[in-house]
CHARMM internal coordinates of N, CA and C (Angstrom, degrees):
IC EDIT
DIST 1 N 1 CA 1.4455
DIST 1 CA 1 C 1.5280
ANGL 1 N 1 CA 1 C 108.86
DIST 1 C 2 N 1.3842
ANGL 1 CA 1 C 2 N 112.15
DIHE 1 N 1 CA 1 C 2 N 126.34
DIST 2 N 2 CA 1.8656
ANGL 1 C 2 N 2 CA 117.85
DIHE 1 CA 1 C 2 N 2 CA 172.88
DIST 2 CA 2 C 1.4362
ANGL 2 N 2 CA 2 C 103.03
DIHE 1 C 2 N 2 CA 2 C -93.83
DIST 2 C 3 N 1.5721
ANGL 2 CA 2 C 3 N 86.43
DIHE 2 N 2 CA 2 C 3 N 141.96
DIST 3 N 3 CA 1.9094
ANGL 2 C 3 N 3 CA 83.13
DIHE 2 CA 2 C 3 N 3 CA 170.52
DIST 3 CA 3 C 1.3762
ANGL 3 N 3 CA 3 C 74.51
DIHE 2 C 3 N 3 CA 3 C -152.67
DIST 3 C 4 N 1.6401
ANGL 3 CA 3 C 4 N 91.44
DIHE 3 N 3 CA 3 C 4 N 120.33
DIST 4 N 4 CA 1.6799
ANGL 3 C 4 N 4 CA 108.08
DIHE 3 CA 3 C 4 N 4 CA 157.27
DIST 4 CA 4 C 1.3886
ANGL 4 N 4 CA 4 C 154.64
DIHE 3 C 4 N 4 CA 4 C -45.46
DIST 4 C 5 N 1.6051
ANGL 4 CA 4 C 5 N 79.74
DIHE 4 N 4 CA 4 C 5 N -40.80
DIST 5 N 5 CA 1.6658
ANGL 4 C 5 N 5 CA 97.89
DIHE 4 CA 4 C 5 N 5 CA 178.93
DIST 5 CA 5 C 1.4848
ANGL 5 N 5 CA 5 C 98.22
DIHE 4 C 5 N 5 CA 5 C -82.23
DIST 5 C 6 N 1.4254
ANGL 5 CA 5 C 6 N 141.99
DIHE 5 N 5 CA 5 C 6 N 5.88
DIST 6 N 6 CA 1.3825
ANGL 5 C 6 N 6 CA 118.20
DIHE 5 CA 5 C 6 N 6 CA -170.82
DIST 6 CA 6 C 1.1245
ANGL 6 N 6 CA 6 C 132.81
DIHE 5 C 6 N 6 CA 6 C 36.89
DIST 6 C 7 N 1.4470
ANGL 6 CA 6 C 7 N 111.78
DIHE 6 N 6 CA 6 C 7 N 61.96
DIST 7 N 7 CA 1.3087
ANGL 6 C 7 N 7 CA 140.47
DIHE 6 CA 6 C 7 N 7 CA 174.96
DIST 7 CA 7 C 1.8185
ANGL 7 N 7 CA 7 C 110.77
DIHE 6 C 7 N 7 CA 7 C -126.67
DIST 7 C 8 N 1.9291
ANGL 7 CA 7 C 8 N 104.08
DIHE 7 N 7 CA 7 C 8 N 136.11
DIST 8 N 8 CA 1.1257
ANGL 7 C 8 N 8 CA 105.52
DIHE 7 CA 7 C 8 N 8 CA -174.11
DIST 8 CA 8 C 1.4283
ANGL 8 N 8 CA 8 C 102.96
DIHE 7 C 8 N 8 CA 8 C -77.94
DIST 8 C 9 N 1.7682
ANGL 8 CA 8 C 9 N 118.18
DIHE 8 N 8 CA 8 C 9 N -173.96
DIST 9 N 9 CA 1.2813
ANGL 8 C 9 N 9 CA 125.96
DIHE 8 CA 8 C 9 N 9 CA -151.77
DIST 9 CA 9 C 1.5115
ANGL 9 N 9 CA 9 C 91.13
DIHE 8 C 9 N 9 CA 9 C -87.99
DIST 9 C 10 N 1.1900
ANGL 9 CA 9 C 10 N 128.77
DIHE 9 N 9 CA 9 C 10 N -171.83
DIST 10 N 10 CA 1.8599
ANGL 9 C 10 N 10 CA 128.52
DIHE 9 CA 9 C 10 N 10 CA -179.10
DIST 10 CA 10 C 1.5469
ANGL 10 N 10 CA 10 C 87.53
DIHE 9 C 10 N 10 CA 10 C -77.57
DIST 10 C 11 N 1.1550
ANGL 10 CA 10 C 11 N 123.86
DIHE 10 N 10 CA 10 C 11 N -70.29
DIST 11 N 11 CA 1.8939
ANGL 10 C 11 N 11 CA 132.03
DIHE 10 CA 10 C 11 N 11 CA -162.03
DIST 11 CA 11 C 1.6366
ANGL 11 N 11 CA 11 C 94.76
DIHE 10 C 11 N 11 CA 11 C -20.84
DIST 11 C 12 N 1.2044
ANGL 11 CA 11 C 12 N 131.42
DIHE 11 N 11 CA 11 C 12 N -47.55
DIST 12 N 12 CA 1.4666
ANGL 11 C 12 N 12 CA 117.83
DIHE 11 CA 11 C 12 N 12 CA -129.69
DIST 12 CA 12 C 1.4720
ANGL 12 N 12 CA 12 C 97.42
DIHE 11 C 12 N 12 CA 12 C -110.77
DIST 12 C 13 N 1.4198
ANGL 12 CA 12 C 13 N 106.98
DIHE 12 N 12 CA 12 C 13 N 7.59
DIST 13 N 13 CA 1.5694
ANGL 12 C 13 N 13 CA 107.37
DIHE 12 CA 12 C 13 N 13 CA -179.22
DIST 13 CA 13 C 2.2122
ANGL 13 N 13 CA 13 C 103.11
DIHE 12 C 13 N 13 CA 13 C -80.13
DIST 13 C 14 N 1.2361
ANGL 13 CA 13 C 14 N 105.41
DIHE 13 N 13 CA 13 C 14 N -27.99
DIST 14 N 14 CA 1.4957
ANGL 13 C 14 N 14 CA 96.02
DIHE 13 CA 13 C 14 N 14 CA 164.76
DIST 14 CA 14 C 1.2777
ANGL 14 N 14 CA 14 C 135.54
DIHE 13 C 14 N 14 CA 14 C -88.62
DIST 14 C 15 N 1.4288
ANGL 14 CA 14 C 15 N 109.48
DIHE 14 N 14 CA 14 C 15 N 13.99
DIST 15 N 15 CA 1.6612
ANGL 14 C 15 N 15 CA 117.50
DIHE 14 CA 14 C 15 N 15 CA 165.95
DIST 15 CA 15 C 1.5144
ANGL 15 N 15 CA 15 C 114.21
DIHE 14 C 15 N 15 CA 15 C -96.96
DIST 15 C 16 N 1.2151
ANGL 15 CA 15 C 16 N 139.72
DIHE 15 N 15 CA 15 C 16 N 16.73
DIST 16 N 16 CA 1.3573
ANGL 15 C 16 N 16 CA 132.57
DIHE 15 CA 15 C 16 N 16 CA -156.36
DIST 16 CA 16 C 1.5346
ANGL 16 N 16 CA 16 C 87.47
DIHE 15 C 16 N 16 CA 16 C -102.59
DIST 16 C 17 N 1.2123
ANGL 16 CA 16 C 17 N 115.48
DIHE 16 N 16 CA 16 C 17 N -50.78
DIST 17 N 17 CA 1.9452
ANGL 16 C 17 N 17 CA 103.43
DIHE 16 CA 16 C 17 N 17 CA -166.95
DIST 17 CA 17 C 1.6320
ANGL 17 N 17 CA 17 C 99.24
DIHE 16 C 17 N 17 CA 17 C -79.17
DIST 17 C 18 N 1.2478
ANGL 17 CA 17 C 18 N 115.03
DIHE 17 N 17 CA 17 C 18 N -2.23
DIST 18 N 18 CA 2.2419
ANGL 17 C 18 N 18 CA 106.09
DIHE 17 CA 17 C 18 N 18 CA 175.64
DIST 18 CA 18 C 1.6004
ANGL 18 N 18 CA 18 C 93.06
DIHE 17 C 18 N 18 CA 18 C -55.01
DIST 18 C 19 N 0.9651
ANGL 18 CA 18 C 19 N 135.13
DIHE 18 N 18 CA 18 C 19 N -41.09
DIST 19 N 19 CA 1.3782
ANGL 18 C 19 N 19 CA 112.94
DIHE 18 CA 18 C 19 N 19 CA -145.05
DIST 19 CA 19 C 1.3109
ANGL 19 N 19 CA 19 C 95.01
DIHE 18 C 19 N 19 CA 19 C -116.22
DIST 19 C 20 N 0.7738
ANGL 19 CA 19 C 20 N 162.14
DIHE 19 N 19 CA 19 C 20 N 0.42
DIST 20 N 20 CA 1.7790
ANGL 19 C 20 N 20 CA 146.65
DIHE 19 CA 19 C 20 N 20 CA 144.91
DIST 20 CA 20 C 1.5016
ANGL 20 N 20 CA 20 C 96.20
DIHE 19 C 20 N 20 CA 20 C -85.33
DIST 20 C 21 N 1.4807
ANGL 20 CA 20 C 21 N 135.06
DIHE 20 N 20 CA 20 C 21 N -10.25
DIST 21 N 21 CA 1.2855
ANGL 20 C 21 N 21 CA 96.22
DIHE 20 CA 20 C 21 N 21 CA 153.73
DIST 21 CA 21 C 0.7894
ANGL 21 N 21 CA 21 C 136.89
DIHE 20 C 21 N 21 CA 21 C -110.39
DIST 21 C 22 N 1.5349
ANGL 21 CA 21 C 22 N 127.42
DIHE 21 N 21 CA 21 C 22 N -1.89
DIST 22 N 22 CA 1.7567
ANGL 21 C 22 N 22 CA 132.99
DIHE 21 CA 21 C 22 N 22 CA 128.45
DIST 22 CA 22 C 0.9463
ANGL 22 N 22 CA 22 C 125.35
DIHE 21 C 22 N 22 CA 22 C -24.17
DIST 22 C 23 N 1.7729
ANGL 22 CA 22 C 23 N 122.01
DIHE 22 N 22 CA 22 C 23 N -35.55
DIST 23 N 23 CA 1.4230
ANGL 22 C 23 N 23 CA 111.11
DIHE 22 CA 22 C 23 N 23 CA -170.74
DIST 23 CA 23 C 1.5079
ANGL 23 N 23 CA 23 C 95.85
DIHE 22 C 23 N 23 CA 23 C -85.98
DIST 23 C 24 N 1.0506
ANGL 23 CA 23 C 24 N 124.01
DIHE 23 N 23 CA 23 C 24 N -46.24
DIST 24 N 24 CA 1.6691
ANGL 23 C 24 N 24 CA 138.02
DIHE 23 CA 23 C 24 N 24 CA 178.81
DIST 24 CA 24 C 1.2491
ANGL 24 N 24 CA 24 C 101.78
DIHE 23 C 24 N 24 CA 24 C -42.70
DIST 24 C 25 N 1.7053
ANGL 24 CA 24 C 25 N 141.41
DIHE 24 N 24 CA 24 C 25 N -28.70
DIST 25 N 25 CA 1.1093
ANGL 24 C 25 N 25 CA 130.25
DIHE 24 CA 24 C 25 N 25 CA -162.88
DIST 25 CA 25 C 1.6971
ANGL 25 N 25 CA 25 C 98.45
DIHE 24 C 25 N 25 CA 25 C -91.73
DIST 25 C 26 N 0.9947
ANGL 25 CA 25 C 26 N 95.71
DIHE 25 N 25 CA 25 C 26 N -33.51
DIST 26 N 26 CA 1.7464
ANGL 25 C 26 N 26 CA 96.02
DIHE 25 CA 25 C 26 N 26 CA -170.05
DIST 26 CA 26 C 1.0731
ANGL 26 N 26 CA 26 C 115.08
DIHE 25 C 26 N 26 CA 26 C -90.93
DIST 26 C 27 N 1.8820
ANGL 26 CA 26 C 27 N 135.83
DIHE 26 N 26 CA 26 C 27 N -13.43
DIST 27 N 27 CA 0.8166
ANGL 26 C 27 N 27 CA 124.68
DIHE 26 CA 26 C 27 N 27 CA 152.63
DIST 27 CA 27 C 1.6669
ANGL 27 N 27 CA 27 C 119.41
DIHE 26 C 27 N 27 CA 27 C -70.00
DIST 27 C 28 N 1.7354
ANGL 27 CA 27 C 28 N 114.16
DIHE 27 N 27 CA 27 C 28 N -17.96
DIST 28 N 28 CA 1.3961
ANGL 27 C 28 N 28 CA 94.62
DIHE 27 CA 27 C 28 N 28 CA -175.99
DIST 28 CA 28 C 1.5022
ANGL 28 N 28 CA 28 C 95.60
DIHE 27 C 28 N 28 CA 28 C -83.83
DIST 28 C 29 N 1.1053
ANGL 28 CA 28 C 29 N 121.75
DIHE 28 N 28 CA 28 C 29 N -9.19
DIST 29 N 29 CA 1.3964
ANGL 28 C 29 N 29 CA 117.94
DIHE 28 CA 28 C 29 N 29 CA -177.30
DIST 29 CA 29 C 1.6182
ANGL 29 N 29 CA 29 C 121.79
DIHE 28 C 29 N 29 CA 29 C -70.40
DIST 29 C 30 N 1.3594
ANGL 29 CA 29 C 30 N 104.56
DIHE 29 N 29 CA 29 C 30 N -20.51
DIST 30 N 30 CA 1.4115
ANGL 29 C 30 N 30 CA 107.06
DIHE 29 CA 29 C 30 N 30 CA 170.70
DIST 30 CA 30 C 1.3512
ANGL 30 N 30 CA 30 C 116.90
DIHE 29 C 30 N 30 CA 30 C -128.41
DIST 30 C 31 N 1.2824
ANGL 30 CA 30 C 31 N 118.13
DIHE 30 N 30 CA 30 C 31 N 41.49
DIST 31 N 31 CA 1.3259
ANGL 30 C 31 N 31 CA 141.47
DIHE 30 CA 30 C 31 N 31 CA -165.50
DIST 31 CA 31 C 1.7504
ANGL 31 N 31 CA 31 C 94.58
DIHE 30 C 31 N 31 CA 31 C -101.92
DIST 31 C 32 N 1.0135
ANGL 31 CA 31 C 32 N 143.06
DIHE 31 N 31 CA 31 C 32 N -44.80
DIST 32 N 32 CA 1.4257
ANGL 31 C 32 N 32 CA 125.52
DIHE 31 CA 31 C 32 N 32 CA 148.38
DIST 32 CA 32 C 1.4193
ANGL 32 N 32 CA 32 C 147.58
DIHE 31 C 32 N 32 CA 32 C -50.20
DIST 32 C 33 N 1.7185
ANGL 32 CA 32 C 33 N 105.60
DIHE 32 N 32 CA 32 C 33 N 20.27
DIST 33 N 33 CA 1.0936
ANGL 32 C 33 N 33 CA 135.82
DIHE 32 CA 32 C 33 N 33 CA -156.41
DIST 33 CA 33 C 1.5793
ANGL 33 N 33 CA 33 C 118.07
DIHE 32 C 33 N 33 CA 33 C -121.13
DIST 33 C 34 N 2.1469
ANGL 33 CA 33 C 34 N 94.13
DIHE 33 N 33 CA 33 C 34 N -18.94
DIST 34 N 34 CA 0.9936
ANGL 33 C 34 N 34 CA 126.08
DIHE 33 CA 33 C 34 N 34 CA -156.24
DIST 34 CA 34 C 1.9645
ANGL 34 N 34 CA 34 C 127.31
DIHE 33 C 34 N 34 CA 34 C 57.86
DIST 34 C 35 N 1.0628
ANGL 34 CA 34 C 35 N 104.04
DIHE 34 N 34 CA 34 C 35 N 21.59
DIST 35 N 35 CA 1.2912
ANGL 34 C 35 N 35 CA 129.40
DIHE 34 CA 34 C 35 N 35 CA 175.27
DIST 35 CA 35 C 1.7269
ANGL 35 N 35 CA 35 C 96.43
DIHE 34 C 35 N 35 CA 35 C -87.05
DIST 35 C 36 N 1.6330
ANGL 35 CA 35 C 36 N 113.82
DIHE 35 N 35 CA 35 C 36 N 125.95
DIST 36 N 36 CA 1.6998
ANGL 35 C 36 N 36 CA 132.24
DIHE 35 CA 35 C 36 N 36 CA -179.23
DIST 36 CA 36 C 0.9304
ANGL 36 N 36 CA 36 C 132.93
DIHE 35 C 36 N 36 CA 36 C -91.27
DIST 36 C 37 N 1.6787
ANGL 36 CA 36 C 37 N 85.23
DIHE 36 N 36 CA 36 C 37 N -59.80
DIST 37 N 37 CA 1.5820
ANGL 36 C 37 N 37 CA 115.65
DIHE 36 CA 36 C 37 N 37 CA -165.55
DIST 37 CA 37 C 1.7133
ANGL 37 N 37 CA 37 C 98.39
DIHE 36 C 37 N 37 CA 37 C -135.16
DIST 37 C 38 N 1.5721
ANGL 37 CA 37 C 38 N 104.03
DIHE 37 N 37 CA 37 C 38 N 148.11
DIST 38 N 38 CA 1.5255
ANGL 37 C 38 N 38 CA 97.40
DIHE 37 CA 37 C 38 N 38 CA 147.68
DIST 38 CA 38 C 1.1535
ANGL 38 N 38 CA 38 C 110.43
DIHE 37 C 38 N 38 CA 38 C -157.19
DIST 38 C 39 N 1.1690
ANGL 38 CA 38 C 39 N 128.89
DIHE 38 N 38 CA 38 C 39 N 174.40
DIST 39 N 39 CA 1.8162
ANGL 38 C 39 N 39 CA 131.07
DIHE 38 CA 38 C 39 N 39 CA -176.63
DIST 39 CA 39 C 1.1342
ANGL 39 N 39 CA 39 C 122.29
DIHE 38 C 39 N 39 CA 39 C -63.43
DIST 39 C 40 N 1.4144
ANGL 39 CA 39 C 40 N 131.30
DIHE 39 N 39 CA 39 C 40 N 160.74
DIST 40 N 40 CA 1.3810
ANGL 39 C 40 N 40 CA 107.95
DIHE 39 CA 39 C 40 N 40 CA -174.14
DIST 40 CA 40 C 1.9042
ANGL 40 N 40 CA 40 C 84.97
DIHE 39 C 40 N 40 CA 40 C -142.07
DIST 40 C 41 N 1.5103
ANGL 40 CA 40 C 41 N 113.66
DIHE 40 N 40 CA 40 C 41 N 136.41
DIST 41 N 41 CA 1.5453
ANGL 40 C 41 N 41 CA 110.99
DIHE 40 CA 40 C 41 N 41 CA 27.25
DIST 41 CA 41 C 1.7272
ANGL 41 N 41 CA 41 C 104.06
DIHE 40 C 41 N 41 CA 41 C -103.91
DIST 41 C 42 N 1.7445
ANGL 41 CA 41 C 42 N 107.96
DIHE 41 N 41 CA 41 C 42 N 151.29
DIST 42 N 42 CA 1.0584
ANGL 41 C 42 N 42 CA 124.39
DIHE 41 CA 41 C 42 N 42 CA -176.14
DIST 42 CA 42 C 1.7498
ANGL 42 N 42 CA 42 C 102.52
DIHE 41 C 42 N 42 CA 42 C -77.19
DIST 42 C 43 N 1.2720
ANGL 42 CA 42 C 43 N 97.73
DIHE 42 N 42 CA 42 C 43 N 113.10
DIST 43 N 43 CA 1.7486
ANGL 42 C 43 N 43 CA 106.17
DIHE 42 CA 42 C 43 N 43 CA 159.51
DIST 43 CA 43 C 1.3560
ANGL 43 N 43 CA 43 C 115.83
DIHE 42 C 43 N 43 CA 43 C -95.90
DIST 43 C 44 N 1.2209
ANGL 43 CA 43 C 44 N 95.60
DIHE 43 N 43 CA 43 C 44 N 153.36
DIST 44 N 44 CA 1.6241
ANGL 43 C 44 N 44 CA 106.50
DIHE 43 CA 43 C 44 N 44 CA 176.29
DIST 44 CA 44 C 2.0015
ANGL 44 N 44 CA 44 C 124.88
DIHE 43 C 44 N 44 CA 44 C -50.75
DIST 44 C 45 N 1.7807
ANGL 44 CA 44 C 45 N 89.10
DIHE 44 N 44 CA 44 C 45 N -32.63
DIST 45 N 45 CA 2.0676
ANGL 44 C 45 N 45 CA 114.50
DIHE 44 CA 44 C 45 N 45 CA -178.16
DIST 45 CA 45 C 1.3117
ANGL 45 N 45 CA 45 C 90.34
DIHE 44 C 45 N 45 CA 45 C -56.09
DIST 45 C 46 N 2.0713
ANGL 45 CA 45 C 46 N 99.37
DIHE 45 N 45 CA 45 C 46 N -58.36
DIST 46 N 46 CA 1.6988
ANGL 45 C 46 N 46 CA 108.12
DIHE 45 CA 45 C 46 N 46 CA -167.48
DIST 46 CA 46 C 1.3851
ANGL 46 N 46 CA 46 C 122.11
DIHE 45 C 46 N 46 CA 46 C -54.49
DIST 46 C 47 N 1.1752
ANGL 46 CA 46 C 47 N 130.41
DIHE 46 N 46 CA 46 C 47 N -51.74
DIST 47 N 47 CA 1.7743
ANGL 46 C 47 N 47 CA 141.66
DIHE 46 CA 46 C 47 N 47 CA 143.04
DIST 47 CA 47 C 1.0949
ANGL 47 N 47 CA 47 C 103.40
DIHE 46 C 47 N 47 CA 47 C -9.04
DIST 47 C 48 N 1.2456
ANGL 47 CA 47 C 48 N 111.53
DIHE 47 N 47 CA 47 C 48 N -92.44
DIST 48 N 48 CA 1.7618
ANGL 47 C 48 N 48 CA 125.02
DIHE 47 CA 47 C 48 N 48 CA -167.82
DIST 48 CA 48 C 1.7169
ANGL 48 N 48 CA 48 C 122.60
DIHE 47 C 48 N 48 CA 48 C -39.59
DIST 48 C 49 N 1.7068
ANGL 48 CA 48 C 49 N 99.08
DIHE 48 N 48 CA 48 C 49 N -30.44
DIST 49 N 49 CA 1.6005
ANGL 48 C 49 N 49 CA 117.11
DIHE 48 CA 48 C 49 N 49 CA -164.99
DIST 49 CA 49 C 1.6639
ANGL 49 N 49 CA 49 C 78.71
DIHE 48 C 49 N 49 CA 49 C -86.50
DIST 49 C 50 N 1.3144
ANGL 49 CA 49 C 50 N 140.76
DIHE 49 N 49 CA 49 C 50 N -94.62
DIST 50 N 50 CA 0.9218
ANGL 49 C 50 N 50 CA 147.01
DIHE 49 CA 49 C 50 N 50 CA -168.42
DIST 50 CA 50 C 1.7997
ANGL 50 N 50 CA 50 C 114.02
DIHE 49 C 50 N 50 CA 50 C -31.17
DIST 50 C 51 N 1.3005
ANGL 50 CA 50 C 51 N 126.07
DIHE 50 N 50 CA 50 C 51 N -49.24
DIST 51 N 51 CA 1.5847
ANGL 50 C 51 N 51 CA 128.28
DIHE 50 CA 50 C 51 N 51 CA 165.92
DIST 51 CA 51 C 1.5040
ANGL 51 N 51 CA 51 C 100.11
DIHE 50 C 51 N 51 CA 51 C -39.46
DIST 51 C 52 N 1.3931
ANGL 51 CA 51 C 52 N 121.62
DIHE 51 N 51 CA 51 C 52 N -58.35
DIST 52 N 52 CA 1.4058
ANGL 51 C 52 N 52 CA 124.56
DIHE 51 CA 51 C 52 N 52 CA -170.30
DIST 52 CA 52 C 1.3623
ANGL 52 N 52 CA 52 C 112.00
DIHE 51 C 52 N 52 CA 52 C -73.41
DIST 52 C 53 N 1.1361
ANGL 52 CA 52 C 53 N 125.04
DIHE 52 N 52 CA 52 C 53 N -53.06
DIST 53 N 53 CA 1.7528
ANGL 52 C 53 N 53 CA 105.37
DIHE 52 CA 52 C 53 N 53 CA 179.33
DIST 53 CA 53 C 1.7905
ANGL 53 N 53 CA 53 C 107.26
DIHE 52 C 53 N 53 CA 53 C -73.21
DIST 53 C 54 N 1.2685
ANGL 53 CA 53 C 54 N 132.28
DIHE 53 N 53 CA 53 C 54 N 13.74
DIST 54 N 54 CA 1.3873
ANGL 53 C 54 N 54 CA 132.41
DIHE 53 CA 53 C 54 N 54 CA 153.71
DIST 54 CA 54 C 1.2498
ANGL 54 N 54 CA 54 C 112.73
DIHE 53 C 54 N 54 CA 54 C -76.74
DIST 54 C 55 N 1.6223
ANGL 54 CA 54 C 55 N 114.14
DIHE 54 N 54 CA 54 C 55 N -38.32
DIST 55 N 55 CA 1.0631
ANGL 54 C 55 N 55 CA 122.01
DIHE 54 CA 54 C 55 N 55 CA -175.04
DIST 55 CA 55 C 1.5076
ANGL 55 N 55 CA 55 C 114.98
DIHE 54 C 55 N 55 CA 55 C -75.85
DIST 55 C 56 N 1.3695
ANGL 55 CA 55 C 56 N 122.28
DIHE 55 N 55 CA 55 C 56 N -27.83
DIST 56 N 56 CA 1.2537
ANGL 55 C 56 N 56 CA 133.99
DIHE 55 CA 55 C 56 N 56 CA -167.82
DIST 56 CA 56 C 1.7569
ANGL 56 N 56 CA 56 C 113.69
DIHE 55 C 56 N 56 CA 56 C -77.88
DIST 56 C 57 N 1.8375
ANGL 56 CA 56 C 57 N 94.42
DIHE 56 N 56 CA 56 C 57 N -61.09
DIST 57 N 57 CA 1.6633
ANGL 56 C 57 N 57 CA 90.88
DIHE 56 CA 56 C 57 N 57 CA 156.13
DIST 57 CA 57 C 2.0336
ANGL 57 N 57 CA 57 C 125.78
DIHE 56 C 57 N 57 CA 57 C -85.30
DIST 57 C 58 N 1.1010
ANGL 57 CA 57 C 58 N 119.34
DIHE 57 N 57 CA 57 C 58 N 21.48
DIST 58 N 58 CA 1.3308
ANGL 57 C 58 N 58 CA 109.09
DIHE 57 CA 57 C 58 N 58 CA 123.15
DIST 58 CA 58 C 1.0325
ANGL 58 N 58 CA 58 C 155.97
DIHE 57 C 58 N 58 CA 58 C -68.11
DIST 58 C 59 N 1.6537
ANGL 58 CA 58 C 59 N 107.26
DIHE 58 N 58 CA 58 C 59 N -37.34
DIST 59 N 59 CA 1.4340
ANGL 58 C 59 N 59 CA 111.57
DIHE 58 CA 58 C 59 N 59 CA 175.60
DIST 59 CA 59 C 1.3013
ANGL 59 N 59 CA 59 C 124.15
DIHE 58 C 59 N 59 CA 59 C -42.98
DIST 59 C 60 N 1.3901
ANGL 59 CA 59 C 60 N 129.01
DIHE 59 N 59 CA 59 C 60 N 179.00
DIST 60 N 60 CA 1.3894
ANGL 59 C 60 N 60 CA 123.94
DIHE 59 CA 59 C 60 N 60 CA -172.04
DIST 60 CA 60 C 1.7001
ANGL 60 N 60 CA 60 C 95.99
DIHE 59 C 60 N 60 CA 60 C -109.99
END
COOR INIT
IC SEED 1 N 1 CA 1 C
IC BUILD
């Protein structure tokens, strides 16, 4: 299908805020961790790697 004006289909106009606020959820979710920011896209390896070196320079 061509569409001239380069415009997406109607459906896809309610997926644009899913994913900044997925990412927003999981960063506030590990935001007591002192974890801010992280790259996206967020994998589960990337999560796990990052939980642990929070965890690592926390320790005492």
């Amino acid at each position: 299908m061509t569409r001239p004006v380069h415009v997406g289909a109607v459906g896809e106009s309610g997926t644009i805020g899913a994913i900044p606020a997925v990412y927003n959820a999981v960063v506030d979710a590990v935001s007591h961790l002192g974890i801010r920011h992280l790259t996206t896209p967020i994998t589960p390896q990337q999560l796990c790697e990052v939980m642990a070196a929070s965890r690592i320079e926390r320790s005492p």
